[in-house]
N, C-alpha and C positions, 0 to 999 in steps of 0.2 A: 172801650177798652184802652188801657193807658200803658204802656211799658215802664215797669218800675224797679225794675236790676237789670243791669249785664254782670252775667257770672261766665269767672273764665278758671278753667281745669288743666296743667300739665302735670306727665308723670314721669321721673326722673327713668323709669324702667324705658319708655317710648318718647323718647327725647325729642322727637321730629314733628308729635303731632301736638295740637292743643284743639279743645272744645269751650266752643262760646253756648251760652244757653242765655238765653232772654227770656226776663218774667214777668208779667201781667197781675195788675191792679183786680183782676177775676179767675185767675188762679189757672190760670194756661200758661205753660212755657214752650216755647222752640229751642231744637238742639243742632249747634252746626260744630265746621268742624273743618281743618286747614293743615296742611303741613309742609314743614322747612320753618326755620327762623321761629321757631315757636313760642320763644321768650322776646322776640321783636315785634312780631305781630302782637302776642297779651299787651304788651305795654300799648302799641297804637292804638286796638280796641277800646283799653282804657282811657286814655288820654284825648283822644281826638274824638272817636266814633261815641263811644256811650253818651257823652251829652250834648249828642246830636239824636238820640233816640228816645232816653230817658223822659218820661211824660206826652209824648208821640204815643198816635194809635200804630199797633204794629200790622194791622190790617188793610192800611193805604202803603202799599208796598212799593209803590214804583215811586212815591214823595221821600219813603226815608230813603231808597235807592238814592237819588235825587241826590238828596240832603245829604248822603255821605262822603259825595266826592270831596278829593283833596286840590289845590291846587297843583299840585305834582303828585307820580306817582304814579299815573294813569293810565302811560305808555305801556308798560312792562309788567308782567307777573308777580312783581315786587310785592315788600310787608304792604304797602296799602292794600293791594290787591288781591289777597288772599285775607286779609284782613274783611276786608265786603265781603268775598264770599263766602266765608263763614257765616258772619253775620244773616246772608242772603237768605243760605240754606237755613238758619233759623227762622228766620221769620216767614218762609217759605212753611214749614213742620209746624209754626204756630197759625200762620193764616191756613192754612188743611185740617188742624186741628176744634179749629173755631168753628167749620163745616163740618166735624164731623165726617171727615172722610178722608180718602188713603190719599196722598200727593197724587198719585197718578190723576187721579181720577177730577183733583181739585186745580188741574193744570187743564182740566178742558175735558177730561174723557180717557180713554185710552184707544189705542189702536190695534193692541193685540193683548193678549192676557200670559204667553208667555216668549219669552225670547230666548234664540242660540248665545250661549257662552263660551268663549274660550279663554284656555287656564294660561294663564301669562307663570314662567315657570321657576317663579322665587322660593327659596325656602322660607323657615318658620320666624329667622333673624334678619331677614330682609330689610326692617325700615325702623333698626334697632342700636345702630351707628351711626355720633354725632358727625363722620369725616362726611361722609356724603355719597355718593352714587358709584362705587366701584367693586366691581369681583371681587378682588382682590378682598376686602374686608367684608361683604357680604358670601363669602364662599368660604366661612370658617367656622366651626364649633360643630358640635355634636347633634345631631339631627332630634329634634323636641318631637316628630311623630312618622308616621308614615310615607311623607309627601313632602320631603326636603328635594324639592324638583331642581331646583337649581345644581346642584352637585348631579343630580341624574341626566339632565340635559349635556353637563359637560363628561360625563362617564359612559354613561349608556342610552342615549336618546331614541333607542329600537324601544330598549325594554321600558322606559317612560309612556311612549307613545301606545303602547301595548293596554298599559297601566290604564290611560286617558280616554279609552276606547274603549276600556272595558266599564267604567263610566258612563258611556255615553258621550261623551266629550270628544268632539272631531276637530276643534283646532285649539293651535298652544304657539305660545311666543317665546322664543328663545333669542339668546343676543350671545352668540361664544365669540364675534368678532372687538368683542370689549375688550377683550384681554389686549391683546396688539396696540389697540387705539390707545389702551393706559400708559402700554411703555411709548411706545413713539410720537405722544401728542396728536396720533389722527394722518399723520403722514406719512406713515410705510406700513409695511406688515413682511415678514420674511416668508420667502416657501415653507417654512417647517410650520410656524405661524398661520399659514394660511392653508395647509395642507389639516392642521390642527381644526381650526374652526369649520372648517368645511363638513369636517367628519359628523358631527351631530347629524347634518342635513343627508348624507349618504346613509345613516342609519335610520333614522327615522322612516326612508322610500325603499331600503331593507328589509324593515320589520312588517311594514304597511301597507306598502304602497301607497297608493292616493286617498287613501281612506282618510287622510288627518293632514287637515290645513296649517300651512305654516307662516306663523306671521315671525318676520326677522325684525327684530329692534336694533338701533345701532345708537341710540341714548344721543343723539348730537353730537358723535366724537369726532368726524370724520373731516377730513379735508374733502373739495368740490373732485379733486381728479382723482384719491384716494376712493370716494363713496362710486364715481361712477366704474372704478375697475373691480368693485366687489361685489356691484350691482351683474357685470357680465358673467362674473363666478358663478353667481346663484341662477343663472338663466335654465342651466338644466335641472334646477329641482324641482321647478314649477312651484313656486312660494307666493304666498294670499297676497300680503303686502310688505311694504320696505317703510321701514318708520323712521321719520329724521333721522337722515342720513345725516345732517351738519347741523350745528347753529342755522336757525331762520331769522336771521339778523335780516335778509333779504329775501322772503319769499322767491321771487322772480327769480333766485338760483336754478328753484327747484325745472324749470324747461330745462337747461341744461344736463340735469342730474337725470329725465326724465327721455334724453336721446341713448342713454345706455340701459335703463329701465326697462322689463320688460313684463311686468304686472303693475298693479296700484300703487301710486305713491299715499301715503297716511302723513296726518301731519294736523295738527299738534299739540299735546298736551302744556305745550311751554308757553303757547300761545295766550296772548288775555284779552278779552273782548269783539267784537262785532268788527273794528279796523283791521285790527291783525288778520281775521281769517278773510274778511273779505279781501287784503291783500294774495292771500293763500289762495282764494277761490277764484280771482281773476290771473291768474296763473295759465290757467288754459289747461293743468295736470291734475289736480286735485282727483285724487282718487275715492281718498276717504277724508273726512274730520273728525280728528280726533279730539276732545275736548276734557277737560277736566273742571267738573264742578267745584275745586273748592281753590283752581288758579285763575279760571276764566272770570269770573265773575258773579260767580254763581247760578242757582235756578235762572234769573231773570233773565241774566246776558244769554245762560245758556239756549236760551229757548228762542232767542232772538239770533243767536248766530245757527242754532240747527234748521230757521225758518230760510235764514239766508241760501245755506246751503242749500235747500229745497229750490231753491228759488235756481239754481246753477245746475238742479238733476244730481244733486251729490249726497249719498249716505256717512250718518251719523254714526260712528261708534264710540260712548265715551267710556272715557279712562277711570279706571282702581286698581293702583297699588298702591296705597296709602294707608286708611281705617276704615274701621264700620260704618260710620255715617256717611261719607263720600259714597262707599259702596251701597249702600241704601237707599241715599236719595237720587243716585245713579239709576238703579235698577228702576225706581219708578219715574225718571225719565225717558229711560229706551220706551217702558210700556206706553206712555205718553205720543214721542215721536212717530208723523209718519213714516221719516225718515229714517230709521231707528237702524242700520243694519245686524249690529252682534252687541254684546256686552261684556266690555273684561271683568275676571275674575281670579282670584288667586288660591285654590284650594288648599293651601297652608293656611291660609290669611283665614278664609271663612268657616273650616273644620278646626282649624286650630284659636291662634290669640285673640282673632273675633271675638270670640267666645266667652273667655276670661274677661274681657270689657264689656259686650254691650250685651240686649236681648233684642229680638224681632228681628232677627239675620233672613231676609228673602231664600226660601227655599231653592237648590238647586239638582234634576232629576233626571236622570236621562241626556246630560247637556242640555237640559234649557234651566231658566232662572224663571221663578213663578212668587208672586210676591203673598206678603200676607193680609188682613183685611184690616187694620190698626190704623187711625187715625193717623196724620203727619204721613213722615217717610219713615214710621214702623219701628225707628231703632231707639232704644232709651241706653243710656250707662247704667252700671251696676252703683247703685249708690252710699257702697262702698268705698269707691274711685274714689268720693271726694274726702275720704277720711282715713286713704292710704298714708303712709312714713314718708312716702316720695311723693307726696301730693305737693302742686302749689298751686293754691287757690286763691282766686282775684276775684272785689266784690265792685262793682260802681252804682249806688242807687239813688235816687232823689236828692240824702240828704250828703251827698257827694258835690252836686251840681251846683 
């Protein structure tokens, strides 16, 4: 089997994401999938990575891995790097597909056949602004269904939590201390401000009680003395975990951050490959790793830093708030992992725009995720997509090279 296109998909509606598909001389393709910089990375796919693959078996996975590195780039979650993991997850979906069988199961077996979800609590326009990661522009426009979670977290986080339960769904991630960190850069927060984001967490142990796990995200905003005085705030909520608290420009902060800590520290989707977290994991705190298939490095790394971790006694939960293929081939990694402990989810994301894009969305029942039996990691595009107005689509094939 010969690799003889890289095709690559953006659409002007989902600005943040792009989809790489690789296709085969015998008529198999893989589908991955990346997001940020989505017009930076198409161009390096094309440029650099495709005729590095083009006329390669895409079934010797760990030689194109190999093959693809850059001289730079390597360090960081940067366009290379997300660039691979695209890539990864493709050729990961085509070498599962060549066996004839689901990802999970073509990574070695599985471990369990269904896994705990919990709903990370963005609405339906979430990852639909080119500015980038802020409330402030993701906490605007007219609710597209039922489960505009994000304006409910910051409004009524009882009657949310209510909602989540009656699902089945016993934990959810919320971040109201964003607001603060946007105006003061990470370095203050006022009483009325901190009086403010508090409240979510007062309501939710109102409505509940303990019934419903709270994971707190804090996006990287925070300053080192800032994160550890909001870490004391939250001691009486009893909260699952505390996600990047700062930039991990310096893992070894996190001991510090970790003497006002009084649950798991998590950490980190921002993270890229096997150094980075093994910096994280020699920490002495690592709580959780959290990982993202399509920043980390993809499948490969990915299954090499969740071994690591194993290796420290430390569970896995990776990240989706992104697309449908991250979340797809996500899900049949946790099955995979022994490590495996939850799996995010975004019930906007997957009852809603999922939807309108891909088909083979992993089932979700009672708060657990139960996957489907489809070759790859299950999820294809509507193909459609590639003949939308807002389409831009990019070809690289043999007679390219």
């Amino acid at each position: 089997m010969k690799i003889t296109e890289v095709r690559t998909l953006r659409l002007d509606e989902f600005p943040n994401l792009v989809w790489v598909q690789i296709g085969t001389d015998e008529g198999l393709s893989g589908l991955g999938e990346t997001f940020f910089g989505a017009s930076a990375v198409e161009a390096y796919i094309h440029d650099w990575c495709a005729p590095r693959l083009i006329g390669k078996n895409p079934l010797h996975l760990q030689a194109r891995v190999n093959e693809l590195s850059d001289y730079i780039g390597w360090r960081g979650a940067g366009v290379e790097t997300r660039a691979y993991s695209a890539l990864d997850i493709a050729l990961w979906d085509l070498f599962a597909k060549a066996r004839a069988m689901p990802l999970a199961d073509a990574l070695g077996g599985r471990s369990r056949d269904r896994i705990r979800t919990y709903n990370t609590c963005a609405g339906y326009k979430y990852v639909r602004d080119r500015r980038g990661q802020t409330v402030d522009n993701w906490h605007t426009g007219d609710a597209e269904g039922p489960y505009e979670d994000l304006d409910a977290f910051l409004t009524d986080a009882g009657a949310l939590a209510r909602s989540l339960l009656a699902q089945g769904i016993t934990a959810m991630k919320i971040w109201p201390f964003d607001i603060a960190a946007e105006r003061s850069g990470g370095l203050d927060i006022t009483p009325d401000e901190l009086r403010t984001a508090l409240r979510p967490f007062e309501q939710i142990r109102e409505a509940v009680g303990d019934a419903m796990d709270i994971m707190v995200e804090f996006h990287s905003l925070w300053s080192l003395p800032m994160a550890k005085r909001l870490a004391r705030e939250l001691a009486p909520f009893n909260t699952y975990w505390h996600e990047d608290p700062f930039r991990l420009d310096t893992p070894s902060d996190l001991k510090h951050y970790a003497e006002a800590c009084e649950t798991w520290i998590c950490a980190s989707e921002t993270l890229n490959g096997t150094p980075a977290f093994r910096a994280y994991l020699q920490t002495g705190v690592a709580g959780v790793v959290m990982l993202d298939l399509s920043w980390c490095g993809g499948v490969t790394e990915a299954r090499k830093i969740a071994g690591m971790a194993e290796a420290f006694k430390v569970p896995v939960a990776p990240h989706d708030c992104t697309g449908p293929v991250v979340y797809g081939a996500s899900c049949h990694l946790s099955m995979h992992l022994k490590n495996a402990l939850i799996q995010e989810s975004v019930r906007a994301f997957y009852t809603g725009w999922y939807r309108e894009l891909a088909q083979g969305l992993p089932d979700v029942t009672d708060g657990m995720i139960e996957l489907k039996d489809a070759p790859g990691h299950g999820i294809t595009l509507d193909e459609g997509l590639w003949r939308r107005a807002d389409a831009t689509v990019r070809i690289s094939s043999r007679s390219d090279i």
